[in-house]
mmCIF file of the N, C-alpha and C atoms, coordinates in Angstrom:
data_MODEL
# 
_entry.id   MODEL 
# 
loop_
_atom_site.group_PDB 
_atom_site.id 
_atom_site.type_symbol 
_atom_site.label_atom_id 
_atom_site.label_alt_id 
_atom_site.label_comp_id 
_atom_site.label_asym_id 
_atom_site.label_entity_id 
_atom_site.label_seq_id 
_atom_site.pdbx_PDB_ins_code 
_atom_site.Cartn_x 
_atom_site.Cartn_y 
_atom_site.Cartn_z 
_atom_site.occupancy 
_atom_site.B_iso_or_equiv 
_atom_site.pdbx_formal_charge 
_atom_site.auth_seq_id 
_atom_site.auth_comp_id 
_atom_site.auth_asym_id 
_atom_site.auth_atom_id 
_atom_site.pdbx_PDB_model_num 
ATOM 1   N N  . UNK A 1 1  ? 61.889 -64.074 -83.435 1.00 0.00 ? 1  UNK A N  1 
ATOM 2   C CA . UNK A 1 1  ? 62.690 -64.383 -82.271 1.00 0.00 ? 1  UNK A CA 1 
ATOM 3   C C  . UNK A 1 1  ? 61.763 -64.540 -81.064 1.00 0.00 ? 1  UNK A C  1 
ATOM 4   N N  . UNK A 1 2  ? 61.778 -65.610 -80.159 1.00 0.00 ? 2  UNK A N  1 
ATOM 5   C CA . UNK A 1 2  ? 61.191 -65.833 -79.095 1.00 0.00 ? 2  UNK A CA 1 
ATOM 6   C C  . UNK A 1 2  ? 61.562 -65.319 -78.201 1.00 0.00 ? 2  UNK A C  1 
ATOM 7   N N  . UNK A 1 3  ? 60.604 -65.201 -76.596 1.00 0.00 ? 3  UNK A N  1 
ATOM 8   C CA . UNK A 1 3  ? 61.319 -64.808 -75.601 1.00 0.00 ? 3  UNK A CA 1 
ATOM 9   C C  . UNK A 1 3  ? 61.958 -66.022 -74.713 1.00 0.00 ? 3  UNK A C  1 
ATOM 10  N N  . UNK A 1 4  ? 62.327 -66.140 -73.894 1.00 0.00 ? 4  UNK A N  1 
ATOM 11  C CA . UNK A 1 4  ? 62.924 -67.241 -72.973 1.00 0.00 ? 4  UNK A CA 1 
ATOM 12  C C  . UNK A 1 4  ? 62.790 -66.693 -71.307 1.00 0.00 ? 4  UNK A C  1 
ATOM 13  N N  . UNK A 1 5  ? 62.833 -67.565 -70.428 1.00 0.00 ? 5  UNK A N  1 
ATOM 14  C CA . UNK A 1 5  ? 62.635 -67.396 -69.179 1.00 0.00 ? 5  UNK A CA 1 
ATOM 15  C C  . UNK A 1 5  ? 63.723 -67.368 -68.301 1.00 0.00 ? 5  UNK A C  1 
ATOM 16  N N  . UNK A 1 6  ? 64.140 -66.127 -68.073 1.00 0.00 ? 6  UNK A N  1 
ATOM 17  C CA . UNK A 1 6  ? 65.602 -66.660 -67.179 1.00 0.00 ? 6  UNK A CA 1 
ATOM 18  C C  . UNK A 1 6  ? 65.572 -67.278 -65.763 1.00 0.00 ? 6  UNK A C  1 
ATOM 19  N N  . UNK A 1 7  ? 66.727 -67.622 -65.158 1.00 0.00 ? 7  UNK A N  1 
ATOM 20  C CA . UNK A 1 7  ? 66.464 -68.364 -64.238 1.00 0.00 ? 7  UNK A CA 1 
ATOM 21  C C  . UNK A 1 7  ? 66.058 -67.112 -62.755 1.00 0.00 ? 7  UNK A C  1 
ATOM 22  N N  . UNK A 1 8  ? 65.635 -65.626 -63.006 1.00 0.00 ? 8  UNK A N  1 
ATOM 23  C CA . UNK A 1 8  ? 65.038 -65.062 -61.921 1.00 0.00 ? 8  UNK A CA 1 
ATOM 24  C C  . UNK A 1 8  ? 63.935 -65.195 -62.164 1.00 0.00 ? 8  UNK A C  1 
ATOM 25  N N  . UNK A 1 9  ? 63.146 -66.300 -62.566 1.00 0.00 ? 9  UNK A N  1 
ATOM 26  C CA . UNK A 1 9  ? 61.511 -66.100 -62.489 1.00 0.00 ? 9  UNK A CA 1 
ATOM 27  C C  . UNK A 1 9  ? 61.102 -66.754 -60.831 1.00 0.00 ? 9  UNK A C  1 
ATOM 28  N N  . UNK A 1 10 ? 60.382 -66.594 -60.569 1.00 0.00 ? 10 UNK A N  1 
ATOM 29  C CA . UNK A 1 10 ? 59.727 -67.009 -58.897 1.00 0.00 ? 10 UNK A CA 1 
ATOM 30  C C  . UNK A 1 10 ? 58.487 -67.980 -59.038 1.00 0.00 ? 10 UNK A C  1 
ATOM 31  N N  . UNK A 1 11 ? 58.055 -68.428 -60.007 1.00 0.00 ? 11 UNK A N  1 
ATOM 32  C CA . UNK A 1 11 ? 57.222 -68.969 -61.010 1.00 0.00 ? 11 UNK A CA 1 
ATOM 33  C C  . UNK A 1 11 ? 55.803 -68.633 -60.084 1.00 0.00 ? 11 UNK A C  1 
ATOM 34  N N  . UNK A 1 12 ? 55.378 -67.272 -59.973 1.00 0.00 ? 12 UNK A N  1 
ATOM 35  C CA . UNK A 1 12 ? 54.314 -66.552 -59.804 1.00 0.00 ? 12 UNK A CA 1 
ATOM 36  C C  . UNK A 1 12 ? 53.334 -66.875 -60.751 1.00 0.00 ? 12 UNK A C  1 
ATOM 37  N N  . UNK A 1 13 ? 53.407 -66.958 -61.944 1.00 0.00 ? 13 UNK A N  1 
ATOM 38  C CA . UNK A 1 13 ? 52.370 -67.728 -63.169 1.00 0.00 ? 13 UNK A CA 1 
ATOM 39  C C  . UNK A 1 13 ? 51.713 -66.127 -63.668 1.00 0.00 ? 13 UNK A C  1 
ATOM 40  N N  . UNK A 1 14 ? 52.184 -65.127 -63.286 1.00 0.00 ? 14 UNK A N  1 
ATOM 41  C CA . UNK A 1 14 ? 51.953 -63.605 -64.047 1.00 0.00 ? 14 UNK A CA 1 
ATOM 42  C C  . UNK A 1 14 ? 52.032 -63.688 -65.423 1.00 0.00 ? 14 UNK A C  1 
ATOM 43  N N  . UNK A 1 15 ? 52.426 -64.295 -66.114 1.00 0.00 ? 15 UNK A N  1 
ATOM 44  C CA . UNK A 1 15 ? 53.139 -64.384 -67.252 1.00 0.00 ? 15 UNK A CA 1 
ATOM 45  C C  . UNK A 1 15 ? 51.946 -65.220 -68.203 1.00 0.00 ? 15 UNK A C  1 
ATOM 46  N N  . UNK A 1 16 ? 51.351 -66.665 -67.462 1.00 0.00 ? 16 UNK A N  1 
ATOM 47  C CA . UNK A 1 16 ? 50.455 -67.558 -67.931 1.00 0.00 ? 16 UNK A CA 1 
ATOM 48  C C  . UNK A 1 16 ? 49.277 -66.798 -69.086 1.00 0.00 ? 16 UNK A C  1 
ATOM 49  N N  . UNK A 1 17 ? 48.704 -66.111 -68.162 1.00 0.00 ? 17 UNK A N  1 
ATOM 50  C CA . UNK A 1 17 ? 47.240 -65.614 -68.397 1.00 0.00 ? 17 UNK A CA 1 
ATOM 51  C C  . UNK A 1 17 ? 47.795 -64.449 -69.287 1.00 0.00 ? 17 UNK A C  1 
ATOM 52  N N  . UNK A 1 18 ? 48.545 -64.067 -69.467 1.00 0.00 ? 18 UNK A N  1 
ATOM 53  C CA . UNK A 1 18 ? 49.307 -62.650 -70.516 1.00 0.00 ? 18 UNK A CA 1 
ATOM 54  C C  . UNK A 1 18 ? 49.267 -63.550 -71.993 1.00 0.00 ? 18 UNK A C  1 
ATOM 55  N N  . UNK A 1 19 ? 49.888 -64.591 -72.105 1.00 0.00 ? 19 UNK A N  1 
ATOM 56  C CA . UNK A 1 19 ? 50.355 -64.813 -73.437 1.00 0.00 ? 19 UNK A CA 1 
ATOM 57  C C  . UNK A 1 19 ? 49.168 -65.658 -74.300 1.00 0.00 ? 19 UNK A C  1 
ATOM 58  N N  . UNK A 1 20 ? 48.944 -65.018 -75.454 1.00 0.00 ? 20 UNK A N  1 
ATOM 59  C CA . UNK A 1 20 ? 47.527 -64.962 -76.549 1.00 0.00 ? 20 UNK A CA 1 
ATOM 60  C C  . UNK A 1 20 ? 48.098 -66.146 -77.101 1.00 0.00 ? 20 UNK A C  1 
ATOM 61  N N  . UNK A 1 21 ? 48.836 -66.728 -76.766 1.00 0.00 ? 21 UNK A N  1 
ATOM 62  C CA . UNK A 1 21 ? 49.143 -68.223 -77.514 1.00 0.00 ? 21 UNK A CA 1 
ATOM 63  C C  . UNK A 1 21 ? 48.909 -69.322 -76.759 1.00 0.00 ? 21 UNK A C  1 
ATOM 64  N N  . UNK A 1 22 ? 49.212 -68.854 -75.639 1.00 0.00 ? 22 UNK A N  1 
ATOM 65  C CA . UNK A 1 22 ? 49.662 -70.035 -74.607 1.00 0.00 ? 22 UNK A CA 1 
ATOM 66  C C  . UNK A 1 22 ? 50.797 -70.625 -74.833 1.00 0.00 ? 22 UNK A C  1 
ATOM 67  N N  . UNK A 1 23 ? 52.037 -70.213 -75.007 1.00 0.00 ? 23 UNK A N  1 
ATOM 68  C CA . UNK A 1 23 ? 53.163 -70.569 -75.356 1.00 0.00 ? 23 UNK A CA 1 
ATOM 69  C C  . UNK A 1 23 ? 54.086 -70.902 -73.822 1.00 0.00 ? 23 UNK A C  1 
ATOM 70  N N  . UNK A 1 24 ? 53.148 -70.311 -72.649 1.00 0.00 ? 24 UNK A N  1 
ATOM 71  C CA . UNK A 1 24 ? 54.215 -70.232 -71.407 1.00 0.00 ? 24 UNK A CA 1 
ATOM 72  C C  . UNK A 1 24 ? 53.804 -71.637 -70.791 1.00 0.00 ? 24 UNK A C  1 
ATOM 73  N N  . UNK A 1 25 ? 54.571 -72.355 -70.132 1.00 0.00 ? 25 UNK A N  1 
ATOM 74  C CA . UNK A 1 25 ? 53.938 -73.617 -69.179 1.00 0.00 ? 25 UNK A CA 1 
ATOM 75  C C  . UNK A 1 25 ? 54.770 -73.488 -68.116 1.00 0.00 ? 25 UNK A C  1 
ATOM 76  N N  . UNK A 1 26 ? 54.219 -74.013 -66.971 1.00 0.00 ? 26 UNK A N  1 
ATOM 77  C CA . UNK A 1 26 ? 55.041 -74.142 -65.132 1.00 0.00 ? 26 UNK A CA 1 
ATOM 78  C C  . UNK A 1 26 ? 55.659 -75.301 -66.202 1.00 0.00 ? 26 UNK A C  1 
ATOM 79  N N  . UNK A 1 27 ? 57.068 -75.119 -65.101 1.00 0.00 ? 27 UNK A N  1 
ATOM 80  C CA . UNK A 1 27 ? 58.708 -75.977 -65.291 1.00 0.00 ? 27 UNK A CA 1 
ATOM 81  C C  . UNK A 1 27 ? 58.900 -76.455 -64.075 1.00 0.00 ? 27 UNK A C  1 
ATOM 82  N N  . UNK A 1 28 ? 59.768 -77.403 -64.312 1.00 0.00 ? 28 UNK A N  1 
ATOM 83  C CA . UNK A 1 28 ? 60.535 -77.351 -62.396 1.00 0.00 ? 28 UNK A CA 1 
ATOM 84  C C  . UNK A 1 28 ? 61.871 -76.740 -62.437 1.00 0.00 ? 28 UNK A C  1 
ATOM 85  N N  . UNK A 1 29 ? 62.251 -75.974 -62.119 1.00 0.00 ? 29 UNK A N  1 
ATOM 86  C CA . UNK A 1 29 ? 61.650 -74.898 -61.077 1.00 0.00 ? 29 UNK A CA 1 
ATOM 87  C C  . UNK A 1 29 ? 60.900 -73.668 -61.537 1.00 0.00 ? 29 UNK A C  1 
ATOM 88  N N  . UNK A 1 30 ? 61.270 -73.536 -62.578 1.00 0.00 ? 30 UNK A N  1 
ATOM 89  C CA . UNK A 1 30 ? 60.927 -72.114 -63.293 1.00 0.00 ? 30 UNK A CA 1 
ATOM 90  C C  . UNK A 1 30 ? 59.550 -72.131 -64.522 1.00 0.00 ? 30 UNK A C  1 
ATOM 91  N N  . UNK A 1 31 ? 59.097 -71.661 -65.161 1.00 0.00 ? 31 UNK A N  1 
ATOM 92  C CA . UNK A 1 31 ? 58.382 -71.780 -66.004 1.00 0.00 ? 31 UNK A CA 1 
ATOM 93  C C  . UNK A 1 31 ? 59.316 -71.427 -67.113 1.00 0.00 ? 31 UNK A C  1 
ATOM 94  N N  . UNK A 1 32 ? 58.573 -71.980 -68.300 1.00 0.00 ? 32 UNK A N  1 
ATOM 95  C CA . UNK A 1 32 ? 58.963 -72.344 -69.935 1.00 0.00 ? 32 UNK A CA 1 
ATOM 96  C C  . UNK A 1 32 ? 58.697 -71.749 -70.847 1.00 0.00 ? 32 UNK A C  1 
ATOM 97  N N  . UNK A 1 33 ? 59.170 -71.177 -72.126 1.00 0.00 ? 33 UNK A N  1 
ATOM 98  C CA . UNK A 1 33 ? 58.374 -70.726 -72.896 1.00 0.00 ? 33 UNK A CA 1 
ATOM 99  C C  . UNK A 1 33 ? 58.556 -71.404 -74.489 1.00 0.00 ? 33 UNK A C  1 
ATOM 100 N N  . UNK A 1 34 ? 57.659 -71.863 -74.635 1.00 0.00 ? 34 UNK A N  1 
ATOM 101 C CA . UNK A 1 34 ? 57.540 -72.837 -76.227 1.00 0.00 ? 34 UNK A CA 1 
ATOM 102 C C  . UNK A 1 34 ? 58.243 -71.913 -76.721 1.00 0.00 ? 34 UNK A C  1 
ATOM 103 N N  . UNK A 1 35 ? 59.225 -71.773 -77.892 1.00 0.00 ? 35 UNK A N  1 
ATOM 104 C CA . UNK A 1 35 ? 59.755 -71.312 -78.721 1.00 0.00 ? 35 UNK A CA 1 
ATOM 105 C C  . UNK A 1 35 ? 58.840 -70.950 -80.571 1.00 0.00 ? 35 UNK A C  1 
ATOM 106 N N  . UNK A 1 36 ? 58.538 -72.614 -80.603 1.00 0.00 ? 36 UNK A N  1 
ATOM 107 C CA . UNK A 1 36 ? 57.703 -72.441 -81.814 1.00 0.00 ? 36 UNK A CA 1 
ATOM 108 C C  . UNK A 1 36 ? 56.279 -71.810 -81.699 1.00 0.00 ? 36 UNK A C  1 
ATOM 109 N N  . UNK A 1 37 ? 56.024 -71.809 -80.583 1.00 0.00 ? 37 UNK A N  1 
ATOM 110 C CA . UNK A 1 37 ? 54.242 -70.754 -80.590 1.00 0.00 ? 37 UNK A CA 1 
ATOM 111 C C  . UNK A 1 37 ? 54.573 -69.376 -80.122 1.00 0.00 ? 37 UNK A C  1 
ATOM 112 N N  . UNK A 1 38 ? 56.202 -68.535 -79.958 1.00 0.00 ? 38 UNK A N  1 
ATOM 113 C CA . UNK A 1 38 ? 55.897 -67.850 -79.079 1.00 0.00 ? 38 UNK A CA 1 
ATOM 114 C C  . UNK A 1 38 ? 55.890 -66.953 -80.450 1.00 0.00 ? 38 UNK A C  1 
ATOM 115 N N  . UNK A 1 39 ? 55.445 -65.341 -80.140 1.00 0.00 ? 39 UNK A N  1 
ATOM 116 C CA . UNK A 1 39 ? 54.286 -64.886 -81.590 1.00 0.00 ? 39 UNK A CA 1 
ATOM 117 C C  . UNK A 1 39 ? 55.690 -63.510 -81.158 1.00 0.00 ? 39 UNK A C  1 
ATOM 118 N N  . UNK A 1 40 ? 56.413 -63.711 -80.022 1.00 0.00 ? 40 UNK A N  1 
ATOM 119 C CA . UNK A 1 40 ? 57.103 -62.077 -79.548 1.00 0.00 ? 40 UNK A CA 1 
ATOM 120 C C  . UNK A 1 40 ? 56.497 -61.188 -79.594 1.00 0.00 ? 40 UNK A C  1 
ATOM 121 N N  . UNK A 1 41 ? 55.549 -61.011 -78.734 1.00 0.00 ? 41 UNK A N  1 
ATOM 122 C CA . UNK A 1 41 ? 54.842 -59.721 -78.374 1.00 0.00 ? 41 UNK A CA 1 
ATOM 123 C C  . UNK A 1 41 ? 55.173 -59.307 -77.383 1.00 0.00 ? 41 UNK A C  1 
ATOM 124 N N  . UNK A 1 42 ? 55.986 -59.342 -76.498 1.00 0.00 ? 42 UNK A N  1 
ATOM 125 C CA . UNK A 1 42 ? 56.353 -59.245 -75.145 1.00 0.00 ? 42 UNK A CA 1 
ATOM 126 C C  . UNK A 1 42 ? 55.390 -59.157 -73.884 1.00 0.00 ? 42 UNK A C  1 
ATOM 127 N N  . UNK A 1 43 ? 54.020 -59.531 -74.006 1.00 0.00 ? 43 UNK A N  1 
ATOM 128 C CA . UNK A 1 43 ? 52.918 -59.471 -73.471 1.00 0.00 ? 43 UNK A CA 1 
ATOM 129 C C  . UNK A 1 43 ? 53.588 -59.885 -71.736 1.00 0.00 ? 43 UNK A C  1 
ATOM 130 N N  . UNK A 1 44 ? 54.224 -61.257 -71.610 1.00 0.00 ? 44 UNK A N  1 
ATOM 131 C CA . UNK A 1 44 ? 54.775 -61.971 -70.577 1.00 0.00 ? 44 UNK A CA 1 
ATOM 132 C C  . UNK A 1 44 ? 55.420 -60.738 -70.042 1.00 0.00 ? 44 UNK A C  1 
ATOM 133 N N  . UNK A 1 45 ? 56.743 -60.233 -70.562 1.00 0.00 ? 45 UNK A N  1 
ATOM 134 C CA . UNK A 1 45 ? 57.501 -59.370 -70.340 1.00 0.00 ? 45 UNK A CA 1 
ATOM 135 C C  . UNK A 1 45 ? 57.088 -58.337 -69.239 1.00 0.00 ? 45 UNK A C  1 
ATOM 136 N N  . UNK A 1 46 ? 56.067 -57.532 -69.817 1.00 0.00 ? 46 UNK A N  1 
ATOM 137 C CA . UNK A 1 46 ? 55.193 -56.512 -68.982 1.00 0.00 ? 46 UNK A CA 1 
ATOM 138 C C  . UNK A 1 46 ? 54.579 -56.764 -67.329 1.00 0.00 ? 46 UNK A C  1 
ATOM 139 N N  . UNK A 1 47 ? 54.209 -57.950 -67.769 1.00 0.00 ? 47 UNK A N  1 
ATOM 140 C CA . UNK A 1 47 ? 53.418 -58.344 -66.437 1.00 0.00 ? 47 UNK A CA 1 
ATOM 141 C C  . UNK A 1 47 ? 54.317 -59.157 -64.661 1.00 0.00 ? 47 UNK A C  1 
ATOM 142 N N  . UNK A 1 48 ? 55.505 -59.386 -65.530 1.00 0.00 ? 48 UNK A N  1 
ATOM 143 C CA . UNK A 1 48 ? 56.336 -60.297 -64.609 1.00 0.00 ? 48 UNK A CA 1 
ATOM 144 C C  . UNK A 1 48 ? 56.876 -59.170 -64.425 1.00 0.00 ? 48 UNK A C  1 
ATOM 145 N N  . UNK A 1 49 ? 56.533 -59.551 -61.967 1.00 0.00 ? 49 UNK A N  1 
ATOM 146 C CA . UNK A 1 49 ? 57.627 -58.954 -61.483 1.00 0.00 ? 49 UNK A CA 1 
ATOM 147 C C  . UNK A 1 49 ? 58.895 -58.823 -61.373 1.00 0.00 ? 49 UNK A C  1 
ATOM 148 N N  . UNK A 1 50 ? 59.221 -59.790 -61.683 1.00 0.00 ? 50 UNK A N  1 
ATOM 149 C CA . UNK A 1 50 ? 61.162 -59.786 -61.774 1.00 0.00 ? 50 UNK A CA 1 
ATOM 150 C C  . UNK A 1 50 ? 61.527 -59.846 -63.051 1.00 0.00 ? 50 UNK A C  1 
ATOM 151 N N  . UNK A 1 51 ? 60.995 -59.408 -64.326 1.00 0.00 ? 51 UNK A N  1 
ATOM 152 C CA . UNK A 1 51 ? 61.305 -59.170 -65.590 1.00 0.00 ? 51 UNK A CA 1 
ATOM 153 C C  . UNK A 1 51 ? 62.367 -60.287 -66.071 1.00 0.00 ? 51 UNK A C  1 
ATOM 154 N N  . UNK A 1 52 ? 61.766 -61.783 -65.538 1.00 0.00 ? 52 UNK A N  1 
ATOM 155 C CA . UNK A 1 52 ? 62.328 -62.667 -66.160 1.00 0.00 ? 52 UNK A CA 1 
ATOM 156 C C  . UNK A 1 52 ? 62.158 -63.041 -67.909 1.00 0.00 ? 52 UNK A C  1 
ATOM 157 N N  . UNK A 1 53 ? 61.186 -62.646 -68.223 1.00 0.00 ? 53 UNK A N  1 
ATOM 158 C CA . UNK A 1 53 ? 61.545 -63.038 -69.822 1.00 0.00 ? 53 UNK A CA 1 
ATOM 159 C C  . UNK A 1 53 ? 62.323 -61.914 -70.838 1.00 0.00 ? 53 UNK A C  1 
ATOM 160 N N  . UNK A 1 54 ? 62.880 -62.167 -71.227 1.00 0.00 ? 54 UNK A N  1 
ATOM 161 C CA . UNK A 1 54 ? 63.779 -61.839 -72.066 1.00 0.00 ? 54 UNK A CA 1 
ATOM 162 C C  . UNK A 1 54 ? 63.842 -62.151 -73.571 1.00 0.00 ? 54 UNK A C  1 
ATOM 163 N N  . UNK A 1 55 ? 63.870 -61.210 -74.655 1.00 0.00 ? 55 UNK A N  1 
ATOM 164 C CA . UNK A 1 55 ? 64.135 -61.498 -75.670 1.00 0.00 ? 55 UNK A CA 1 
ATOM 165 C C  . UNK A 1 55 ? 64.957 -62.403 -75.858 1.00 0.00 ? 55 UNK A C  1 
ATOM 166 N N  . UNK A 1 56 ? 65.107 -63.835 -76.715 1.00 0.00 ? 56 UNK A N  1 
ATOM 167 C CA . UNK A 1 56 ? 66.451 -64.717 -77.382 1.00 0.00 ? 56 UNK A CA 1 
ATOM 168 C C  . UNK A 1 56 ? 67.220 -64.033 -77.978 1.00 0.00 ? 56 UNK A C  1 
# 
């Protein structure tokens, strides 16, 4: 199961440099998270201030 980005992210890019896949990319407005590379480690999770990613 992947994580996903809800729409409280502030797209700070905290999240970028966390994930060992590179599964996250800037969006407009929000940032993205690939589904098929994401590995669910919650790495993103930890580091974002507004605890926008979320388990699917």
């Amino acid at each position: 199961m992947a994580y996903v980005i809800d729409d409280t992210c502030i797209a700070c890019g905290a999240c970028v440099t966390e994930c060992p896949v590179e599964a996250i990319a800037e969006g407009d407005p929000i940032y993205t998270i690939d589904a098929e590379n994401c590995i669910d480690c919650g790495a993103c999770s930890t580091v974002c201030p507004v605890e926008a990613p979320k388990p699917e």
